[in-house]
C-alpha positions in Angstrom: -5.2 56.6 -38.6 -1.9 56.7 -39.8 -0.4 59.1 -37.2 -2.1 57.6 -34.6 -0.9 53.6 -34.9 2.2 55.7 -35.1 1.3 57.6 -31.8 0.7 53.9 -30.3 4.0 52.4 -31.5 6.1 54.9 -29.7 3.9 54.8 -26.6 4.5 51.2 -26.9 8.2 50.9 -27.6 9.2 53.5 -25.3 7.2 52.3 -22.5 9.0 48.6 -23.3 12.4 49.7 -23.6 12.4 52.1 -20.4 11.5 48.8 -18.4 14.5 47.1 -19.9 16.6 50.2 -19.0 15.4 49.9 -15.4 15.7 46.3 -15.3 19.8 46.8 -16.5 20.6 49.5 -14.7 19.5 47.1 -10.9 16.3 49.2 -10.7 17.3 52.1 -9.6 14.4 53.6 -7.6 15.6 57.0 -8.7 15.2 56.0 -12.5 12.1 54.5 -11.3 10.6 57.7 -10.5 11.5 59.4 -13.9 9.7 56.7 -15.5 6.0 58.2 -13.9 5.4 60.1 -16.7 5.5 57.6 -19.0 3.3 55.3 -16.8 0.7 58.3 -16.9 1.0 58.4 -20.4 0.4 55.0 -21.0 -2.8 55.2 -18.1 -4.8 57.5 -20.6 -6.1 54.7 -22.4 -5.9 50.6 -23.2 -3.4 50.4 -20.2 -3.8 46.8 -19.9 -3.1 46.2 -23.5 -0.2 48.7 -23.5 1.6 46.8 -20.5 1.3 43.2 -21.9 2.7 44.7 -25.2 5.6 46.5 -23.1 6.0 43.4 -21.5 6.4 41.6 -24.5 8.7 43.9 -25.5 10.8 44.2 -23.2 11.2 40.5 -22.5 12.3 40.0 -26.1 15.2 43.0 -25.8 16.6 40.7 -23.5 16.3 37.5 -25.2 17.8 39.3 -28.1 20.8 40.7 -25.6 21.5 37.3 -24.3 19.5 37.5 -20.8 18.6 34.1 -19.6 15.0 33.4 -19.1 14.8 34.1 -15.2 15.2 37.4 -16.0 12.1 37.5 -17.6 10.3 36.4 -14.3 12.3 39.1 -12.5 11.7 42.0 -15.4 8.0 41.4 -14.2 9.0 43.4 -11.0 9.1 47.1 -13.1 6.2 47.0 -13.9 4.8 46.8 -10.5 5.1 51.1 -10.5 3.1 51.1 -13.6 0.3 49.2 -12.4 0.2 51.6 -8.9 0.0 54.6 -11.4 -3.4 52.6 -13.3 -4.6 52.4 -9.7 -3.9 56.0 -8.5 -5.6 57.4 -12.2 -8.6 55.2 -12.6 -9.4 53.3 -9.6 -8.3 55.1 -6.7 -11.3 57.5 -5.4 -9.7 59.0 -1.6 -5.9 60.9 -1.1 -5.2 58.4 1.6 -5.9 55.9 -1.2 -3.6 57.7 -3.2 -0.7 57.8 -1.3 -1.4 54.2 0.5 -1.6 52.7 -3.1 2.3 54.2 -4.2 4.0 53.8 -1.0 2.7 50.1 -1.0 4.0 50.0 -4.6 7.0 51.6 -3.7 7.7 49.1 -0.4 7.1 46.0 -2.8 8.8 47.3 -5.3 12.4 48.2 -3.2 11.7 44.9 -1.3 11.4 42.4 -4.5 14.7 44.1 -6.1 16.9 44.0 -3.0 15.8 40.2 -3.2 15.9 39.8 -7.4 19.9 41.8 -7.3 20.8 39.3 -4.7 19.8 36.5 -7.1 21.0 38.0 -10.3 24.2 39.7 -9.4 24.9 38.0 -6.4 25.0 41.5 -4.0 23.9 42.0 -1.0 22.7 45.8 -0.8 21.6 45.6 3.1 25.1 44.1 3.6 27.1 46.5 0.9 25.6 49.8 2.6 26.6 48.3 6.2 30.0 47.9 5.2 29.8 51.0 3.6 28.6 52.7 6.9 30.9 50.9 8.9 34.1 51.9 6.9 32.8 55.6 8.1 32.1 54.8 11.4 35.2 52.8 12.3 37.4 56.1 10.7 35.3 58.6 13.1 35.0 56.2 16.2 39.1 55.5 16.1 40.0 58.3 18.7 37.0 56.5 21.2 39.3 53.7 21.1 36.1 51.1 21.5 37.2 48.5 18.6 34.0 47.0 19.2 31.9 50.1 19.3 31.5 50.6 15.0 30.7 46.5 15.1 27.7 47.3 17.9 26.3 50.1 15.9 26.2 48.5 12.9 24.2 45.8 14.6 21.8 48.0 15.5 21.4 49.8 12.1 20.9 46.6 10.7 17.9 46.3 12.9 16.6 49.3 11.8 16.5 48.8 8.1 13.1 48.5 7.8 12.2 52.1 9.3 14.9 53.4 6.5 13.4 51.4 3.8 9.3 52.2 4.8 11.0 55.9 4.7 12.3 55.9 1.2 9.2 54.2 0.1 7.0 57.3 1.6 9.6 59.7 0.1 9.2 57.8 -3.5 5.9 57.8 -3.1 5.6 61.5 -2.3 7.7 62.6 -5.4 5.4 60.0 -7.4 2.6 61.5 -6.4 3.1 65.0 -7.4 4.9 63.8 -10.8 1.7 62.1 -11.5 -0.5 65.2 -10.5 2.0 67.5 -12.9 1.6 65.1 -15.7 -2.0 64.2 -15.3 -3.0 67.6 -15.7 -1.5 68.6 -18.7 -2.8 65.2 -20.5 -6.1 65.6 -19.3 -7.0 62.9 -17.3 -9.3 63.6 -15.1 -8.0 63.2 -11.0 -8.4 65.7 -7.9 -5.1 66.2 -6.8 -4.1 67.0 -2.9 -1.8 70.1 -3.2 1.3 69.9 -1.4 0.4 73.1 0.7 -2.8 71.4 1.9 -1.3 68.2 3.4 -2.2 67.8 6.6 -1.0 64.1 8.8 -3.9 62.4 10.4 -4.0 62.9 14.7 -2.5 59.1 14.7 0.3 60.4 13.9 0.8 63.1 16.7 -0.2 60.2 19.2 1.8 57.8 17.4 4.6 59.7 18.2 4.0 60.3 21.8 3.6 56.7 22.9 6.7 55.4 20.9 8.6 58.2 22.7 7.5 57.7 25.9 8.1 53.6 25.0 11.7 54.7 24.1 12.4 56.0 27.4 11.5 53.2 29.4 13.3 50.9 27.0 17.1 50.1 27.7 17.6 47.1 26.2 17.6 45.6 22.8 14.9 43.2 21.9 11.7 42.4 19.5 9.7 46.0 21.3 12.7 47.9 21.8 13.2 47.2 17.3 9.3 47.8 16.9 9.4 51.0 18.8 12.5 52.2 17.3 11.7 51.5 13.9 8.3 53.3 14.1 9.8 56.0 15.8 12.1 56.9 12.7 8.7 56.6 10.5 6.8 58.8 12.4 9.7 61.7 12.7 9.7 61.0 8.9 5.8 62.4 8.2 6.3 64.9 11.0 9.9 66.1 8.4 7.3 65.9 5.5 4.6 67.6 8.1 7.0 70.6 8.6 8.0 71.3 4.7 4.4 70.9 4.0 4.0 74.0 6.5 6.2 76.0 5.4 5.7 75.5 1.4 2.4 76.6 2.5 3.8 79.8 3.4 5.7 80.1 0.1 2.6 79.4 -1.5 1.4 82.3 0.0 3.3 84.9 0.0 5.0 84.3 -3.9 2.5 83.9 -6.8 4.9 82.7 -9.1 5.3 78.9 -9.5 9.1 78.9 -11.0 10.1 80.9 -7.5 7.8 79.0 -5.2 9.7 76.0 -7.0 13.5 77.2 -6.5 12.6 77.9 -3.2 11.2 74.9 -2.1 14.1 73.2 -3.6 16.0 75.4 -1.5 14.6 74.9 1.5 14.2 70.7 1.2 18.4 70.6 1.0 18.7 73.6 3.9 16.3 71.4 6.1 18.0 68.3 6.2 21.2 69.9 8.2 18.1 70.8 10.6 15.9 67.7 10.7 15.8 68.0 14.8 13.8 71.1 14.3 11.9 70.5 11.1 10.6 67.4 12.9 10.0 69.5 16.4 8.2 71.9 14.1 6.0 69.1 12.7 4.6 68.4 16.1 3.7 71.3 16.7 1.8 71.8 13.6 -0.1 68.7 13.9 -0.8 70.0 17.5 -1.6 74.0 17.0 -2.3 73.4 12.6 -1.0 77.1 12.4 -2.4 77.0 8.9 -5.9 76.0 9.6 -5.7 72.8 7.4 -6.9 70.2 9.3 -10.5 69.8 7.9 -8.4 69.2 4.5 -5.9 66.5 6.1 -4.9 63.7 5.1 -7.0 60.6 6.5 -4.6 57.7 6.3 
C-alpha cells in the first residue's frame, strides 16, 4: 500500500511539475513531445483523477512562483497533449483515428500558444520568424538588386503559414505517435499499433495532389484560391515526404533484423533526405501510384 501511494505521488508530482516546465519554458512543442511518455504513464489508470491533481499542482507552483492568475487559464493549454494521448490509448479504435486525434491535438495545441505567448510575453512568433527569414533573404537577394523583392516574398510566406503550421502539427503528431506505441508496449497497455514500415497514404492523397498541381499551373495571380491551393499543395508534398521514408524504412526493415541499426539508419536517412525533398516527394508519388511494397490493403484510411 505503502509503495504504491508512493508510486502515485511521483506519478502525480512529476506529471504536475513537467506542465509547469512546459508552460515556462513558452511551450516548446519539442519539450512537448518528450513529455508523451509521461502522458502514457499517467493513461494506464485514474487518468482523469491524475490530470485534475496535475492541474492542481501545477497551478499552485505558480501561484507560489509569483504567476498571476491568467496564467492559470492559459496553463490549461498543456494539458491539451495529455488528453489526445487518453483518447489515442482508450478511446480511439481505427489508425486514421489515431493519427486524426494527435495532429488535431497538435494543430490546437501550436495554435492556442502562438496566441497565449502573444498575450503573456507580448511576442509575436508569426512576425519574429518573418523578420527572421527576411534578415536572410534581404542578405542573399542584395546582388538581384530588387529592394522590394525580400518585402514581396515575405508577403507571400506569410500567406502560407498555415501549410507550415498543419506540417509541423502532422510531423508532431507522427513522432507522438510512435513515442506512444514504444511506451505503451513496454507498460502494457493494451493498443494495435500501425508500424512505420506499413504506412500507406489514402488515394486522396495521390489525387489531391494532382488537382492542386494542375490548379497551380493555371494560377498566376495572388488571391483567396491561389492561398488555398498553395497551402494544400505544401501539405500534400508533406505526406508524400513522410510517404517516401515510410518506403524506404520499409526496406531497412527488411533487409536488417536488428532494431538499434534499423534505428541509426533511419536517423540517417531522415537528415540525408531533407537536402533531397524534390525527390523524396517525387518518390512518394510514385509509391502511392505503383505501392512497390504491396501495402495498400494495410494503408492508412484518413
Amino acid at each position: 500500500m505503502k509503495n504504491k501511494l508512493l508510486k502515485e505521488g511521483s506519478i502525480l508530482i512529476a506529471f504536475g511539475v513537467f506542465q509547469v516546465v512546459l508552460f515556462l519554458f513558452q511551450f516548446n512543442p519539442i519539450l512537448a513531445v518528450v513529455g508523451f511518455p509521461l502522458y502514457v504513464v499517467a493513461v494506464k489508470e485514474n487518468f482523469v483523477t491524475r490530470m485534475a491533481i496535475s492541474y492542481v499542482i501545477s497551478a499552485l507552483v505558480l501561484m507560489i512562483i509569483g504567476k498571476s492568475p491568467i496564467n492559470l487559464l492559459f496553463l490549461l493549454i498543456t494539458f491539451i497533449l495529455p488528453i489526445c494521448a487518453f483518447f489515442l490509448l482508450r478511446i480511439s479504435k481505427t489508425t486514421a483515428m489515431d493519427f486524426a486525434t494527435l495532429t488535431a491535438g497538435f494543430l490546437l495545441y501550436q495554435v492556442l500558444v502562438i496566441k497565449a505567448i502573444k498575450v503573456l510575453y507580448k511576442i509575436d512568433i508569426i512576425a519574429q520568424i518573418l523578420f527572421l527569414l527576411k534578415g536572410m533573404f534581404e542578405s542573399s537577394l542584395r546582388m538581384v538588386g530588387d529592394d522590394n523583392l525580400s518585402d514581396r516574398l515575405i508577403e507571400f510566406l506569410k500567406l502560407m503559414m498555415p501549410g507550415f503550421v498543419i506540417v509541423e502539427a502532422i510531423t508532431l503528431a507522427l513522432v507522438g505517435y510512435y513515442i506512444t506505441k514504444f511506451i505503451a508496449n513496454r507498460v502494457k497497455i493494451q493498443k494495435e499499433f500501425l508500424p512505420f514500415s506499413k504506412l500507406f497514404m489514402p488515394k486522396e492523397v495521390t489525387f489531391g495532389v494532382v488537382v492542386f498541381f494542375i490548379l497551380s499551373l493555371f494560377l498566376t495571380n495572388i488571391n483567396a484560391l491561389y492561398v488555398v491551393v498553395s497551402n494544400m499543395t505544401i501539405i500534400l508534398s508533406w505526406l508524400l515526404f513522410i510517404q517516401a521514408l515510410s518506403l524506404i524504412y520499409s526496406v531497412i526493415a527488411e533487409k536488417i533484423s536488428w532494431s538499434f541499426i534499423r534505428g541509426w539508419l533511419f536517423a540517417v536517412l531522415i537528415i540525408f533526405s531533407m537536402q533531397f525533398l524534390f525527390l523524396m516527394i517525387f518518390i512518394g508519388f510514385l509509391d502511392l501510384v505503383f505501392d512497390f511494397k504491396k501495402r495498400k490493403s494495410k494503408r492508412v484510411e484518413l
